[in-house]
TORVOLO-134992 format. One record per residue (C-alpha): x, y, z; residue number from 1. Coordinates in steps of 0.02 Angstrom, whole numbers, plus 50000, padded with zeros to 5 digits. Last residue first. Layout:
BEGIN
+-------+-------+-------+-----+
!  east ! north !    up !   n !
+-------+-------+-------+-----+
!     X !     Y !     Z ! NUM !
...
+-------+-------+-------+-----+
***
This chain:
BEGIN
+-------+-------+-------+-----+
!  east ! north !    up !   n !
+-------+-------+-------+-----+
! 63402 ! 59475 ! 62135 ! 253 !
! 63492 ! 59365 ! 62201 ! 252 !
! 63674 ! 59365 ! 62095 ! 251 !
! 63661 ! 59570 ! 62054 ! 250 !
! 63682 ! 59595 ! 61875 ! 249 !
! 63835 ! 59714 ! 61869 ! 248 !
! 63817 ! 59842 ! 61713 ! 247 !
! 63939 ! 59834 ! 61567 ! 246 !
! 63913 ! 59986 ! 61457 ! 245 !
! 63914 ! 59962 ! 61262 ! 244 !
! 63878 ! 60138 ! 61163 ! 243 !
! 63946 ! 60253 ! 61295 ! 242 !
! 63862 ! 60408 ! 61327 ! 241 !
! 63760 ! 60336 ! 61477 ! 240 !
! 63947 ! 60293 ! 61557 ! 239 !
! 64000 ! 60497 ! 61571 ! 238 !
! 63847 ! 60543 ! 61650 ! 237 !
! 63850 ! 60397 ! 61750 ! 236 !
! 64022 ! 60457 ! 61844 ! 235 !
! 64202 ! 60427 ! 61839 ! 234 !
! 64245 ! 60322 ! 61665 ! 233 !
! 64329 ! 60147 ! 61646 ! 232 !
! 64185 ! 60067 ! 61613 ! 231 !
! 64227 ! 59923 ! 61731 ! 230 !
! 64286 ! 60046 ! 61846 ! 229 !
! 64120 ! 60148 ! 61836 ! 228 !
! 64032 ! 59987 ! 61882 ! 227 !
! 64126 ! 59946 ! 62022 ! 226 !
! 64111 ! 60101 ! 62094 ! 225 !
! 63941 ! 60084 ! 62071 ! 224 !
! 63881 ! 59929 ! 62112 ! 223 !
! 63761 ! 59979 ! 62278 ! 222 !
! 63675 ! 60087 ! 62140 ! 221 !
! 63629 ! 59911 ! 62047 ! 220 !
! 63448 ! 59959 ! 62028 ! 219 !
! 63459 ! 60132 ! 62000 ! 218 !
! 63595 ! 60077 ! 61860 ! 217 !
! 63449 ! 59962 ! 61794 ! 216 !
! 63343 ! 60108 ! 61792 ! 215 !
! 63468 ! 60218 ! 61715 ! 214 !
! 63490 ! 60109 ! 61577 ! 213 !
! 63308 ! 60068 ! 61533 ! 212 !
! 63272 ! 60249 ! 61530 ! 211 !
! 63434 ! 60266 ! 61421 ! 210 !
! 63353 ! 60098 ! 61302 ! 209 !
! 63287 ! 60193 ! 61159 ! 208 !
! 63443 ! 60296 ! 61126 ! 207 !
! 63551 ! 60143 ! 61124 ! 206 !
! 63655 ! 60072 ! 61253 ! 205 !
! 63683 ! 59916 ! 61228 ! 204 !
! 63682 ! 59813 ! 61388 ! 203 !
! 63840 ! 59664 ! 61439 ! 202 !
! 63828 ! 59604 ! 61590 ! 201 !
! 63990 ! 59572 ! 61739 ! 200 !
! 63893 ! 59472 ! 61884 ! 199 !
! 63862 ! 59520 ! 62062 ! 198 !
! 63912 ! 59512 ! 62223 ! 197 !
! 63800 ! 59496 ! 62380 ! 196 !
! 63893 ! 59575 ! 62481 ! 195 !
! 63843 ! 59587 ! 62679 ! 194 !
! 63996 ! 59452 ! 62712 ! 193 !
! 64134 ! 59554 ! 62598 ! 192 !
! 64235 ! 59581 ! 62743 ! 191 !
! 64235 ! 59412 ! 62818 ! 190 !
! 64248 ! 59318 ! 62664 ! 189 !
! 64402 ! 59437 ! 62635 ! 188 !
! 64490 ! 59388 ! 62810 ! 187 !
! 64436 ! 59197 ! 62765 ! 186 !
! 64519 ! 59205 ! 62621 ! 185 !
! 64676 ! 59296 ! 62715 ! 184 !
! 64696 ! 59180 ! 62834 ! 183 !
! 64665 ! 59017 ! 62707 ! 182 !
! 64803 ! 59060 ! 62620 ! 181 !
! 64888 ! 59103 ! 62764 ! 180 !
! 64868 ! 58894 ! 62830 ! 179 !
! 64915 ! 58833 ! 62653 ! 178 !
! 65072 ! 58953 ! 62617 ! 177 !
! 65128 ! 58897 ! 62819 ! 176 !
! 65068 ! 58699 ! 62790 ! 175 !
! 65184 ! 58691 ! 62612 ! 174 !
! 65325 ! 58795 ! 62693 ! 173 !
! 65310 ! 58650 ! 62833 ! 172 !
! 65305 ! 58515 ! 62706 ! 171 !
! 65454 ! 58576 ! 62608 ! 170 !
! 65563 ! 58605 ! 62758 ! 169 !
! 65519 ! 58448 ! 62846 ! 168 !
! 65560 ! 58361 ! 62691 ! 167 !
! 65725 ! 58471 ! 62684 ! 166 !
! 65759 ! 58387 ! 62838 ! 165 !
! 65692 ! 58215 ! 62795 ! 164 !
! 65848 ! 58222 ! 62653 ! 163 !
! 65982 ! 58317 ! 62779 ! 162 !
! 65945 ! 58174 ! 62896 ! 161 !
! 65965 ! 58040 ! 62789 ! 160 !
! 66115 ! 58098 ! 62684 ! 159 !
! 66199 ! 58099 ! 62857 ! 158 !
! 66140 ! 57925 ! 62921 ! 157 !
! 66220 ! 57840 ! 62733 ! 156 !
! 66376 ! 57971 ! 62775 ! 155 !
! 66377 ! 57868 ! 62943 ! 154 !
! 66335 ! 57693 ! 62876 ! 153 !
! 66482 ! 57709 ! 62744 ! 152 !
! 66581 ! 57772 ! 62889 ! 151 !
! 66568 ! 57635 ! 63015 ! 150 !
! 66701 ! 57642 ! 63142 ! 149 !
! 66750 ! 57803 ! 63103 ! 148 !
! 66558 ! 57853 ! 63119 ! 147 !
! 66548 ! 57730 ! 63275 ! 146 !
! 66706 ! 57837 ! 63372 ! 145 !
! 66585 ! 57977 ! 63384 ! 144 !
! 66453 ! 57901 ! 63450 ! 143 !
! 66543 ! 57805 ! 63582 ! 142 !
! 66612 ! 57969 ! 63642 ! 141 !
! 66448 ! 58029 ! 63660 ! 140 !
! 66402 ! 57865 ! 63768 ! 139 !
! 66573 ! 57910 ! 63890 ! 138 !
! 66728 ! 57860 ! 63915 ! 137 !
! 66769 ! 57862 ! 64081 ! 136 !
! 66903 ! 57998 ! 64119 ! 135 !
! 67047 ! 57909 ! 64230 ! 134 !
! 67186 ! 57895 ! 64113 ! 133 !
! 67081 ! 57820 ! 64006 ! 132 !
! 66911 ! 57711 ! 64059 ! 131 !
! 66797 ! 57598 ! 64028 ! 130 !
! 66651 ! 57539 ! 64101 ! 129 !
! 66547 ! 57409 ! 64160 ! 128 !
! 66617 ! 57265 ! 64062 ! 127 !
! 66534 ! 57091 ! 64100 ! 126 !
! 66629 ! 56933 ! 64130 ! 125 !
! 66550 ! 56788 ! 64193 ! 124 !
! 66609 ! 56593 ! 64273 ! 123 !
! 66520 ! 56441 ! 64320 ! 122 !
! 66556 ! 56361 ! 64154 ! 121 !
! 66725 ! 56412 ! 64116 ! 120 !
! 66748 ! 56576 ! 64032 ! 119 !
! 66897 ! 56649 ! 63933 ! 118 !
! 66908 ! 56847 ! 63897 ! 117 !
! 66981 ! 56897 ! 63737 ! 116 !
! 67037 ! 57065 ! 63728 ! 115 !
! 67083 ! 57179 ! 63553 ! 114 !
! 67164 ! 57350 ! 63556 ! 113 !
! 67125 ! 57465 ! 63416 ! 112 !
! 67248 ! 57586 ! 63331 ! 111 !
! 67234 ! 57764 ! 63246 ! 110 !
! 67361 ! 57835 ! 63370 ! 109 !
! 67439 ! 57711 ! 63492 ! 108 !
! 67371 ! 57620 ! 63641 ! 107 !
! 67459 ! 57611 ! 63799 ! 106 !
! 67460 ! 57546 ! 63961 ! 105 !
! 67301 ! 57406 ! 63958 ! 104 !
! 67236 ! 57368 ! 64126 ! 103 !
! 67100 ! 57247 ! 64145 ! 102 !
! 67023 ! 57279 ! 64317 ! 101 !
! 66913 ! 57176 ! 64435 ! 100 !
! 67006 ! 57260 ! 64594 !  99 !
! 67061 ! 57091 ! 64646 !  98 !
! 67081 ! 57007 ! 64475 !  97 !
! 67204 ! 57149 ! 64437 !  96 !
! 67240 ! 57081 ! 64244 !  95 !
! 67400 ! 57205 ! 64188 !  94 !
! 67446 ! 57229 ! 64005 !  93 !
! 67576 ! 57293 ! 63867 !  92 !
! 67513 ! 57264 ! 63707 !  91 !
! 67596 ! 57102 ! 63615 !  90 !
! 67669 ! 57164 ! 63464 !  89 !
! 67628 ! 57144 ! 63275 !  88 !
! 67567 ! 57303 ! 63269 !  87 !
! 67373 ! 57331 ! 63146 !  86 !
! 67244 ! 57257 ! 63256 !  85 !
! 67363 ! 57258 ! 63426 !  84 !
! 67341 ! 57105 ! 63525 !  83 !
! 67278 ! 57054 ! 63709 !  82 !
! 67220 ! 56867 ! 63754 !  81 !
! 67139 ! 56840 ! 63955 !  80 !
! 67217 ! 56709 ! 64046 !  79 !
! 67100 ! 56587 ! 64129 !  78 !
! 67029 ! 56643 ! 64292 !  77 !
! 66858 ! 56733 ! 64286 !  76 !
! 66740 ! 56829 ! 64376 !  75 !
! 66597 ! 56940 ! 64366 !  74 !
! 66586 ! 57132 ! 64343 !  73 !
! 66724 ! 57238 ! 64249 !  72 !
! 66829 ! 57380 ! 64244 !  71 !
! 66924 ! 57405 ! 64083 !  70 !
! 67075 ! 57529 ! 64127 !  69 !
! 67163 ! 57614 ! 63979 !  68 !
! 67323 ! 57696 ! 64070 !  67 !
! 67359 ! 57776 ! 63922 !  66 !
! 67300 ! 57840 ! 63747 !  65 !
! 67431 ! 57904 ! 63600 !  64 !
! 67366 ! 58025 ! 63488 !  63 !
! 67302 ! 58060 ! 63333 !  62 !
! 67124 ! 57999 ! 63366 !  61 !
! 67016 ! 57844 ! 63324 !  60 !
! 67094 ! 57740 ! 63465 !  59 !
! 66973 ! 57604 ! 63462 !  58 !
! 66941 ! 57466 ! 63609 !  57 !
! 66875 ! 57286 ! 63554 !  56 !
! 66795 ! 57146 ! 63679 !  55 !
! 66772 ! 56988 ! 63654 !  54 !
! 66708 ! 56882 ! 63775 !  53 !
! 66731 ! 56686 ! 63765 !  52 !
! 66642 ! 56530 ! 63811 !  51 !
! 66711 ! 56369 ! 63768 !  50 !
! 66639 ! 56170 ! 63717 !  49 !
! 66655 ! 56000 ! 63757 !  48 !
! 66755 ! 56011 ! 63924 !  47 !
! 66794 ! 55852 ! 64018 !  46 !
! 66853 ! 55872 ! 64191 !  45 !
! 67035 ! 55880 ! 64250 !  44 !
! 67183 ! 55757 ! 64238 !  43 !
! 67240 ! 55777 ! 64031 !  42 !
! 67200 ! 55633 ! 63926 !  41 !
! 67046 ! 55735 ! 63888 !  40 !
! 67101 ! 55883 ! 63839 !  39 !
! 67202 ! 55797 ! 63714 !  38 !
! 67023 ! 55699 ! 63639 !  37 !
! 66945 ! 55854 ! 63671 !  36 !
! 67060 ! 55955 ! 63534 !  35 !
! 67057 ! 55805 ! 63407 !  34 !
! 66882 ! 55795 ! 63409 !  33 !
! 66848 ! 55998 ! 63389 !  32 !
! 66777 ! 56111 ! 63518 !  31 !
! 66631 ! 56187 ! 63540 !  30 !
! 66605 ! 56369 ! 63530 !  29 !
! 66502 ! 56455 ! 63648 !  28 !
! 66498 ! 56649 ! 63619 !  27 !
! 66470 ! 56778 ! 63781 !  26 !
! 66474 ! 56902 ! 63675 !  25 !
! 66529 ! 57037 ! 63574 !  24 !
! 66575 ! 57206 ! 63685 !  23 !
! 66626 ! 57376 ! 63577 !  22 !
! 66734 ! 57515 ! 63631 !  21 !
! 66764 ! 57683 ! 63569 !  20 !
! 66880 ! 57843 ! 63568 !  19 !
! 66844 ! 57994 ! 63456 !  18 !
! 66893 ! 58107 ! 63562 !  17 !
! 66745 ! 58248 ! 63644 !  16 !
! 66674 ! 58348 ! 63488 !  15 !
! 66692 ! 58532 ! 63469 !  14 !
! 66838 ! 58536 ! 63346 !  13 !
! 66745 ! 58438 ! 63231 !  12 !
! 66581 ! 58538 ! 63261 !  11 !
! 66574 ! 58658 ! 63102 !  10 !
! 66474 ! 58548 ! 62976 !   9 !
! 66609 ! 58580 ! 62856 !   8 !
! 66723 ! 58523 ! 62991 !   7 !
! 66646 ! 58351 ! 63033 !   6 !
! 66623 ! 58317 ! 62844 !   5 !
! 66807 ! 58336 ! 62807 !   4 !
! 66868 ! 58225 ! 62965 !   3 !
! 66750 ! 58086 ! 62904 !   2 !
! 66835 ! 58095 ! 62730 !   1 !
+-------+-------+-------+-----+
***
């Protein structure tokens, strides 16, 4: 399913190898009754509780990783654990506690590599890096192996993104049809600043009222065109034939 979505998208084949790692820990657990009660027949000093590191290395891709080298700060000298998460065979391992280096030969496709790291009191373990077949695996690497890791959260991530983009996308179509709106009103408030405008009046036209007519034309000469269009005719002599002419009462007078 991940796969899928990484190549509609168009970057599958772009992306470094999925290959991960993840650190829990230190953890203090105590120990049982029972378990100190052993320990303690036993000639060395009384523990109550342990410390462990865990730490977890995915193989997410179709291959086979080697020479997986954990290189690591602090100190340590109980026996580190290694197991497989799916194989019910012990991995094949090296501790270097000169060098500081957990060594781990192989890991097969689509596997994960579990390592328990045992502390005493005065003791520390802290991974700096990892590393396979001498590349370091990197942060983006990391990334990629969390979506396999966590794919629910992933596609959860994906609708996200693609949901506050097309929010973007609405909001910034909004803000461009708001901001030319306002361009273009304020280009026509510009050009129509020295008109006053005027309103759309009724007059009947009766034989009586043509002086009245053509004064009030006179008056609202500045109108014309928009007078004549209103009329729908070209030219005054052709409006003061017309029974009901609309004139343009001017707004201040």
């Amino acid at each position: 399913m991940i796969d899928k979505i990484l190549g509609i998208i168009g970057v599958f084949k772009e992306l470094p190898e999925a290959i991960g790692y993840s650190v829990y820990g230190p953890i203090e657990f105590s120990l049982p009754k029972e378990l100190k009660e052993v320990i303690g027949q036993a000639p060395i000093k009384e523990i109550d509780t342990i410390t462990s590191v865990y730490v977890q290395i995915d193989n997410f891709t179709n291959r086979e990783i080697t020479e997986i080298a954990i290189l690591y700060n602090g100190k340590f000298h109980y026996t580190p654990n290694f197991s497989f998460e799916r194989r019910d065979v012990q991995p094949i391992s090296e501790h270097n506690a000169e060098d500081k280096t957990l060594l781990i030969r192989k890991l097969p496709p689509k596997e994960s590599v579990r390592i328990e790291v045992f502390l005493d009191e005065d003791e520390s373990f802290v991974v700096n890096s990892i590393m396979t077949k001498g590349r370091l695996v990197t942060k983006w690497m990391q990334k990629i192996s969390d979506i396999y890791r966590y794919p629910k959260l992933a596609l959860m991530s994906f609708f996200i993104i693609c949901f506050l983009l097309l929010m973007f996308a609405i909001v910034g179509h909004s803000v461009y049809t708001t901001s030319l709106y306002n361009n273009n009103y304020r280009i026509i408030n510009e050009a129509m600043s020295d008109w006053d405008g005027c309103t759309p009046t009724p007059f009947v036209n009766t034989i009586e009222s043509e002086k009245l007519l053509k004064r009030k034309f006179q008056q609202q000469l500045k109108y014309e065109y928009l007078i004549y269009k209103l009329n729908k005719v070209n030219s005054f002599d052709e409006l003061k034939i017309k029974d009901m002419v609309i004139l343009c009462e001017p707004k201040n007078p």
